[in-house]
C-alpha positions in Angstrom: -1.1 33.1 21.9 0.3 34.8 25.1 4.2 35.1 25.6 6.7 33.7 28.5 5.5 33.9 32.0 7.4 34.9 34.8 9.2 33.6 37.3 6.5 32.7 40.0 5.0 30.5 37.1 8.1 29.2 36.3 8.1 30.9 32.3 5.5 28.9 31.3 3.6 30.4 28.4 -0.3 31.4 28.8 -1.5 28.1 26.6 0.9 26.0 28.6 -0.4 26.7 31.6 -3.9 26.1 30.2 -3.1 22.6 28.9 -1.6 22.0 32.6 -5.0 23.5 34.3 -7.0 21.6 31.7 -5.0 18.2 32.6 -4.5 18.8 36.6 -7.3 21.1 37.8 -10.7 19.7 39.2 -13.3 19.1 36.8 -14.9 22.5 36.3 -11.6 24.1 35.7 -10.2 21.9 33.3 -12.9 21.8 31.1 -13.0 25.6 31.2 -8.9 25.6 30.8 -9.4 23.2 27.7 -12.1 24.9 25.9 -9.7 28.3 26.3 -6.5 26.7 25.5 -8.5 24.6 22.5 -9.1 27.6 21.0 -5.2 29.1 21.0 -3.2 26.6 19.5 -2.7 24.3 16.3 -1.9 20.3 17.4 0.9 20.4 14.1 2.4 23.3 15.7 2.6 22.6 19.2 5.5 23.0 21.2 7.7 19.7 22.4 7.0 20.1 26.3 3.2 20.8 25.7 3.2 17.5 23.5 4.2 15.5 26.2 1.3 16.0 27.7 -1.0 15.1 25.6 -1.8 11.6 26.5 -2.7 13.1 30.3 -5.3 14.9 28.2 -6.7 12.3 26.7 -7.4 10.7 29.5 -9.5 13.6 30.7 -11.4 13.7 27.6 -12.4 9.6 28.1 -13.3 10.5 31.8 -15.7 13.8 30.7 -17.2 11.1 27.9 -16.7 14.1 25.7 -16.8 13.7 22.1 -14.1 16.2 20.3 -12.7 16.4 16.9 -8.9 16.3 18.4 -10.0 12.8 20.5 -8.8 10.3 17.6 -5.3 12.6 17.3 -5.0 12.0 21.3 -5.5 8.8 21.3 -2.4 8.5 18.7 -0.3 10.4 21.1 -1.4 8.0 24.2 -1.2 4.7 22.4 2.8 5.8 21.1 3.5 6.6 24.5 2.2 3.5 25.6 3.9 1.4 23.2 7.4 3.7 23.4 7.4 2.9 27.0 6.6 -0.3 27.0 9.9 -1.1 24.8 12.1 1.3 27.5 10.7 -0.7 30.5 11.8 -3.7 28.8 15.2 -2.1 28.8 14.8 -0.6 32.4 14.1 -4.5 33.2 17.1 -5.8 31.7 19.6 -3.6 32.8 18.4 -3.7 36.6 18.3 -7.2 36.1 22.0 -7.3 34.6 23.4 -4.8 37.8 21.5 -6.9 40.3 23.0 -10.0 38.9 26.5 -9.0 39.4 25.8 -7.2 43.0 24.7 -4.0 42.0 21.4 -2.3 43.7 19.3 -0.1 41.4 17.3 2.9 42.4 14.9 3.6 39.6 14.7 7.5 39.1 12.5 9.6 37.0 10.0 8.7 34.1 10.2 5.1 34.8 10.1 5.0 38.8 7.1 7.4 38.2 5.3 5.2 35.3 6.0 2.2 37.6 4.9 3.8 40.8 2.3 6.5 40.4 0.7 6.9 37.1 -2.2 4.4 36.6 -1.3 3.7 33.2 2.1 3.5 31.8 0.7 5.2 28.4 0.4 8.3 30.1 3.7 10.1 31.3 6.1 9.8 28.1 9.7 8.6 28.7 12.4 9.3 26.5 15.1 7.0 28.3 15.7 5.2 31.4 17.6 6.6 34.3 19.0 4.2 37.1 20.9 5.1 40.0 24.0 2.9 41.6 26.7 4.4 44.6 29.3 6.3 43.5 31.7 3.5 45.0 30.5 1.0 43.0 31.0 2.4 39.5 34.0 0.7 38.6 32.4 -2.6 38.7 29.2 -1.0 37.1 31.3 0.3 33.8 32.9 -3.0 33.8 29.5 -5.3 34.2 27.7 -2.9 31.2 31.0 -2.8 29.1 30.7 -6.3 29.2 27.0 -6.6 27.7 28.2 -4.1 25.2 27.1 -0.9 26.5 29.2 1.9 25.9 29.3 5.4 27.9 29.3 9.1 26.3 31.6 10.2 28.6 33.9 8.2 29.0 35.3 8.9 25.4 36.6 5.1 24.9 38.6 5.3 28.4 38.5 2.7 30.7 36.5 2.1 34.1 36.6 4.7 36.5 39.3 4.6 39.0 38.2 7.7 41.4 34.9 7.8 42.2 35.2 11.4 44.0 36.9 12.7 41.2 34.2 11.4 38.7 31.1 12.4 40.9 32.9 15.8 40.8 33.1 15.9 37.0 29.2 15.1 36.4 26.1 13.2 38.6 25.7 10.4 35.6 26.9 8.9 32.9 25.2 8.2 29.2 25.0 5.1 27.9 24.0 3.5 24.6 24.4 0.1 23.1 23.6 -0.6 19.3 22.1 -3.8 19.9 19.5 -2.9 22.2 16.7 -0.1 22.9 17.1 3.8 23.0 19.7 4.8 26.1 20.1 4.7 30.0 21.8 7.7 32.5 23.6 5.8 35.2 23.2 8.4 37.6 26.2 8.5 41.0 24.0 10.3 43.2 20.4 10.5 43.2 20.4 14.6 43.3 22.8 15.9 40.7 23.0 19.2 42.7 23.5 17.3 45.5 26.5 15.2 45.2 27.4 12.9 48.5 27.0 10.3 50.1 24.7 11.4 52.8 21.4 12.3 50.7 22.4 9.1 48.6 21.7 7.1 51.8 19.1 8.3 53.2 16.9 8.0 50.4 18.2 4.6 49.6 17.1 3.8 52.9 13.6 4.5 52.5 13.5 2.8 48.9 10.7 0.8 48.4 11.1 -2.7 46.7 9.3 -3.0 42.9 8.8 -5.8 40.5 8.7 -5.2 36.8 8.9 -7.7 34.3 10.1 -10.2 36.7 13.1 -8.0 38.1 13.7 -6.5 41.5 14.4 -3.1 41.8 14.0 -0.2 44.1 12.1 2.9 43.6 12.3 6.6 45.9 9.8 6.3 48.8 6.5 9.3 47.9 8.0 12.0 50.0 11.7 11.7 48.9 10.0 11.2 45.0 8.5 14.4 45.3 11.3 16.0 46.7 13.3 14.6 43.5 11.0 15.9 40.8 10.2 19.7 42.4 14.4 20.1 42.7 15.2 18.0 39.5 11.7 19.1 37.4 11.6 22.7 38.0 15.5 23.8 37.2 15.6 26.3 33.9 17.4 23.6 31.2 16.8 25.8 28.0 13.7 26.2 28.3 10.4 25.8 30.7 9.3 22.3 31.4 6.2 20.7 32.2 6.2 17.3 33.0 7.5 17.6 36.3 4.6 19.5 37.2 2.3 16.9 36.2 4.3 14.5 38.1 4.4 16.2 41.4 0.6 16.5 41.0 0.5 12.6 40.6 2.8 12.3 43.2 0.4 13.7 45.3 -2.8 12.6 44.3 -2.0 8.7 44.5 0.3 8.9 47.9 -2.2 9.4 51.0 -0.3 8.7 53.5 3.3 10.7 52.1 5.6 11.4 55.3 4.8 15.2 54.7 7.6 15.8 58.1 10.3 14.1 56.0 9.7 16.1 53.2 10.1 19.0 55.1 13.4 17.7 57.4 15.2 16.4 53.9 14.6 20.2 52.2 16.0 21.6 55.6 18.8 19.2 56.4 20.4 19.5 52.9 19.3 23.2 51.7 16.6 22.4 49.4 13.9 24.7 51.0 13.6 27.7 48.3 13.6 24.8 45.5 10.8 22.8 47.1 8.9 25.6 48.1 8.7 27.6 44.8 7.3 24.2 43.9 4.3 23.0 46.4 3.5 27.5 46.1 3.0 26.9 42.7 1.9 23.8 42.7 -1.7 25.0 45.3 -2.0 28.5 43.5 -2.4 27.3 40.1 -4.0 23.6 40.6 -5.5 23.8 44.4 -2.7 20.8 45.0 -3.6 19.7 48.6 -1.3 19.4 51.1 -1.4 19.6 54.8 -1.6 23.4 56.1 1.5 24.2 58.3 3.7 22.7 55.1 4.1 25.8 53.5 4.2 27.6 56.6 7.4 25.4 58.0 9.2 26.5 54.3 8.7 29.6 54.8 9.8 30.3 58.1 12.8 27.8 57.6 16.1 29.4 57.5 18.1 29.9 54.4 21.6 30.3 53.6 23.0 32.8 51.0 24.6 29.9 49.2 21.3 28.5 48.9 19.8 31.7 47.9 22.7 32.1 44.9 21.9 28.3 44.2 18.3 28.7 43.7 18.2 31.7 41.8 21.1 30.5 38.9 19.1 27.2 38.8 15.8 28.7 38.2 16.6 31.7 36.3 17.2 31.7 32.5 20.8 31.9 30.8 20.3 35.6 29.5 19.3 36.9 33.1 22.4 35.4 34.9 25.0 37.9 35.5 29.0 36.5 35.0 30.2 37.1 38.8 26.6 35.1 39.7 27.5 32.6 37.4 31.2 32.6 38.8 29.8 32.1 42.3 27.3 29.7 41.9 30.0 26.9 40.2 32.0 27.0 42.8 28.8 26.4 45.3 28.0 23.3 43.1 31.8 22.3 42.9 32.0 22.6 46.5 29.3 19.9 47.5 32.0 17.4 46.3 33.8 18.7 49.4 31.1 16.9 52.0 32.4 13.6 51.5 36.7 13.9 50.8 39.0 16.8 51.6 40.9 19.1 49.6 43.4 16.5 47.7 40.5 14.9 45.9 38.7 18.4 45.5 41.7 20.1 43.7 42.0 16.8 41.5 38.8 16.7 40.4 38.8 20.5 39.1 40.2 19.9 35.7 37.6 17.4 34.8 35.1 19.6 36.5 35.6 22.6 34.2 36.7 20.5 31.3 32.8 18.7 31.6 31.0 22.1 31.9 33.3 24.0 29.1 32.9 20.8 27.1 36.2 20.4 26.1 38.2 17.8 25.1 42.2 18.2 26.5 42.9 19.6 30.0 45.7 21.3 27.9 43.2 23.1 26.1 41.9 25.0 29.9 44.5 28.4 30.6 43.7 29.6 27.1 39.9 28.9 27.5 39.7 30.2 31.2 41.5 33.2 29.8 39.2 33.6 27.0 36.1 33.6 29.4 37.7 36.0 32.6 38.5 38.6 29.6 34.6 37.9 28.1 33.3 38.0 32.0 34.8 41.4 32.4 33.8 42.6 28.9 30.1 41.9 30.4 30.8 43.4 33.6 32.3 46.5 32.2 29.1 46.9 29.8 26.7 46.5 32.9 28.8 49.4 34.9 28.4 51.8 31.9 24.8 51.2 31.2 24.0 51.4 35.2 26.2 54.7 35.3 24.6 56.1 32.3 20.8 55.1 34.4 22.1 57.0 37.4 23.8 60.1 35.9 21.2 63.0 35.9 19.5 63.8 32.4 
């Protein structure tokens, strides 16, 4: 099997990118894509991300009519999928029904929005939990409706309800909850971007929220354009590894939303710096499946202006751990602390730091922050120290 992939393929792996052409490409190149990538890999050995798509491959086999010895195993994977989210919908219902009962209006994010909205059967993108958004300002009464019904947050550590939003929303962009008694676990997400924390994005996509029913509750989901927006910023980030559903989600996105507002996917990148993340996407997205999308929209991202914070931004978010440098690393938290600064001034800013760094460090005590910082300025110039001497020894004559 081929290694990593590069960058402009966002470090997918040859046979990933074969089970992706095999499940998104037309016809002709899928089947050629599944017969190659067929004969690369073992099912008992196959990585997590790639399994996750393999109830979107089933599906293609049913619609070729194709008989295959791997059919029965893929129709294992679609019917758990099915059945797993089935149970979390039931959840998702529940606890939008519980917020909306006590005056709380959910935004349904991610696998289940998507399930709900764009997939034709809910069998076919797997969820692992349920993510629901709520405004920052509102997540005191949140923690205290969901403490109630014996829910119980991660990160809260057994404290009580939140009593500064800003300084929260600074710390992280949601919360994990669990609850013995019930189903798997939700994210209460503040903001709907988590590299965009403020009030202003939060709005305007709430805005544009279209109503859903599920299971007999009312909810909201993100309108097409603002969806795919979402998954090509939230999707295509490096997390420890390369991912792959969001790419089969933006291709849904596409394929069952005719009439997406491509200009307001295109004035939401601009207006909040999202350009180089959505266009690596939609590049990617047409060079390797032939996604369609109107002609002048790559053409508008690419001669859209970009600022150097943006340029840092994207390239820490979408660039592995190892190939981060420390002052780029340095740089680009203090970009992402800074967003906090759009909706308060410097007072809530400078309060919010401890819990900031506390959340990213993972530690437990603000006590425990000089001697850690310390620790990690001496490691940072360790590093930077080693990268002078081996760029002196490159440039010294031999």
């Amino acid at each position: 099997m081929s290694g990593q992939g590069g960058p402009a393929d966002f470090w997918l792996s040859r046979a990933q990118l074969l089970l992706l052409q095999a499940t998104l490409s037309p016809r002709d190149a899928a089947q050629r894509a599944f017969q190659t990538w067929r004969g690369q890999v073992c099912l008992d050995t196959l990585d997590g991300p790639s399994h996750r798509l393999l109830p979107l491959l089933y599906r293609q086999l049913v619609a070729w009519e194709r008989e295959d010895p791997w059919l029965a195993r893929l129709r294992g994977t679609h019917r758990k999928a099915w059945f797993t989210n089935k149970l979390l919908l039931q959840e998702a219902a529940r606890l939008s029904g519980l917020l909306e009962s006590a005056g709380l209006p959910t935004l349904l994010l991610k696998g289940a929005a998507l399930v709900l909205k764009h997939y034709p059967d809910e069998g076919l993108r797997t969820m692992d939990d349920v993510d629901i958004q709520l405004p920052l300002q509102r997540a005191g009464r949140a923690w205290e409706v969901l403490h109630e019904a014996g829910w119980q947050s991660i990160e809260a550590d057994g404290a009580g309800p939140p009593v500064d939003p800003q300084a929260l929303s600074a710390r992280c962009h949601a919360w994990a909850f669990t609850n013995p008694r019930r189903h798997g676990m939700f994210d209460l997400h503040w903001h709907v971007f988590g590299n965009r924390r403020y009030s202003a994005l939060d709005e305007a996509v709430r805005e544009r929220a279209q109503a859903i029913r599920f299971h007999g509750v009312n909810s909201r989901v993100l309108c097409p354009a603002d969806s795919l927006l979402h998954v090509c910023v939230h999707g295509a980030r490096w997390a420890g590894g390369c991912t792959l559903r969001w790419i089969a989600d933006a291709c849904t996105i596409i394929a069952s939303s005719p009439s997406l507002d491509w200009d307001r996917l295109l004035r939401l990148s601009l207006e909040h710096r999202l350009v180089l993340h959505l266009r690596r996407a939609l590049e990617f997205l047409q060079r390797r499946f032939q996604a369609r999308f109107p002609e002048g929209v790559l053409r508008a991202l690419r001669t859209s202006p970009v600022t150097s914070s943006e340029r840092l931004e994207h390239y820490m978010e979408s660039a592995p751990r190892t190939q981060r440098e420390p002052l780029y690393t340095l740089s680009y938290r203090t970009v992402h602390y800074s967003q906090t600064l759009r909706d308060s001034g410097p007072l809530p800013y400078l309060r919010g730091l401890p819990g900031y760094l506390r959340h990213i460090w993972q530690l437990r005590r603000s006590a425990e922050l000089p001697l850690y910082a310390l620790g990690r300025t001496l490691e940072t110039l360790k590093l930077m120290g080693r990268a002078l001497g081996r760029k002196s020894g490159q440039e010294s004559p031999g």
